[in-house]
C-alpha positions in Angstrom: -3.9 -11.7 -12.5 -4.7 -7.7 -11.8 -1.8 -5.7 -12.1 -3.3 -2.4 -11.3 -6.4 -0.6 -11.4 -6.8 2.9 -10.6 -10.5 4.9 -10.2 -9.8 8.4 -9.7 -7.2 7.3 -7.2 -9.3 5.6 -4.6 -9.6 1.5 -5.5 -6.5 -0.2 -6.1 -6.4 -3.9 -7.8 -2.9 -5.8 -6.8 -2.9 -9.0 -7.2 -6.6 -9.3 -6.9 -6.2 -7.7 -3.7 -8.7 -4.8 -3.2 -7.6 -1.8 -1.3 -10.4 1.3 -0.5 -8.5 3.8 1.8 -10.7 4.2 5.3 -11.5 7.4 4.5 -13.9 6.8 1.5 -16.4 4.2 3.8 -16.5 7.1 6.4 -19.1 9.8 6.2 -23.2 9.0 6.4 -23.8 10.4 3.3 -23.4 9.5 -0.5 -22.7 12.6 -1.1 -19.8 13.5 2.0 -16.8 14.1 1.0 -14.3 11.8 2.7 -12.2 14.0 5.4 -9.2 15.4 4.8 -6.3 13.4 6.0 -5.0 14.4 9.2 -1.2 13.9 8.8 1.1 14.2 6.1 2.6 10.4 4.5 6.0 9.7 5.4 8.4 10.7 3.1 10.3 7.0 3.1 8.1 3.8 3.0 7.9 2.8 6.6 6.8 -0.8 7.3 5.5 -1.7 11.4 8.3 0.4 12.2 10.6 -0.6 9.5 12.2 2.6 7.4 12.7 0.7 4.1 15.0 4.1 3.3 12.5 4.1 -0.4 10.9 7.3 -1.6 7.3 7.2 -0.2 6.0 7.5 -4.0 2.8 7.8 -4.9 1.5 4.4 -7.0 -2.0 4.4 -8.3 -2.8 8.0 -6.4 -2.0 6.9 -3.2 1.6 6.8 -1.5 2.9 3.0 -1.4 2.8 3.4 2.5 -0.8 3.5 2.7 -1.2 1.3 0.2 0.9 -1.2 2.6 -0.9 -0.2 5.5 -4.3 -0.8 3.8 -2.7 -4.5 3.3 -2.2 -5.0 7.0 -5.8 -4.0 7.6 -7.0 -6.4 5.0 -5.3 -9.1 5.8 -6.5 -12.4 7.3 -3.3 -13.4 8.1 1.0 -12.6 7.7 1.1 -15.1 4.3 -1.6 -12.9 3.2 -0.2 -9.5 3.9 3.7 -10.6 3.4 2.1 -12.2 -0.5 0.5 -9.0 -1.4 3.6 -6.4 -0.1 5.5 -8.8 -2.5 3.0 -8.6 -5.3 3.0 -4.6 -4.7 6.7 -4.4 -4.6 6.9 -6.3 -7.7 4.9 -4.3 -9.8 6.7 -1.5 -8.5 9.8 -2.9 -10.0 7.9 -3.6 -13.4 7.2 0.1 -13.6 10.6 1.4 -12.9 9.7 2.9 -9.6 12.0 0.9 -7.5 15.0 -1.1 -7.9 15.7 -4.8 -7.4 17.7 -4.6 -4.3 14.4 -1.9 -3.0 12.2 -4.6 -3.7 14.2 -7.0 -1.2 14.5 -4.0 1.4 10.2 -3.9 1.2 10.2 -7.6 1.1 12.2 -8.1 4.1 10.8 -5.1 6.2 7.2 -6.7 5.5 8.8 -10.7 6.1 10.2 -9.4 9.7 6.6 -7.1 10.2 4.4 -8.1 13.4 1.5 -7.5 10.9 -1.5 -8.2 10.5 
């Protein structure tokens, strides 16, 4: 099991889930750098709507919203993105960034999610 892998912030292993924000597979170019983002990350971890009330923190380089978000992109299914919000919030917990009770807030908003 992957618990996390970081690359100069871009490719994140959870769970042997791969996320690669949609920004780096833009550009027609090797050498493009991938656009600048075009809105600023919520500061709370919002989930399909859902304001969790949790500091948006960043985890792995990215903030743990778009980490979700890439999930829900990913995603075949709602097992698959529900099991890899879980596995995420779960290593969040492991590193001290959230508490117990967080980890059920994330858990629920992604359970109650109409995502993917």
């Amino acid at each position: 099991m992957f618990k996390k892998v970081a690359l100069l912030g871009v490719i994140l292993l959870i769970g042997g889930l791969m996320y690669v924000p949609a920004a780096l597979t833009m550009g027609a170019g090797g050498d493009d750098p991938p656009p600048a983002p075009t809105s600023t990350p919520p500061s709370t971890v919002v989930i399909d709507g859902c304001d969790t009330g949790i500091d948006n923190a960043e985890y792995g380089g990215l903030p743990i919203s778009e980490l979700i978000d890439g999930f829900a992109s990913s995603a075949g299914n709602h097992g698959q993105f529900v099991s890899s919000v879980s596995k995420l919030a779960n290593n969040l917990l492991k590193e001290g960034l959230i508490s117990s009770q967080e980890r059920g807030v994330i858990q629920s908003c992604a359970a109650k999610a109409d995502l993917p």
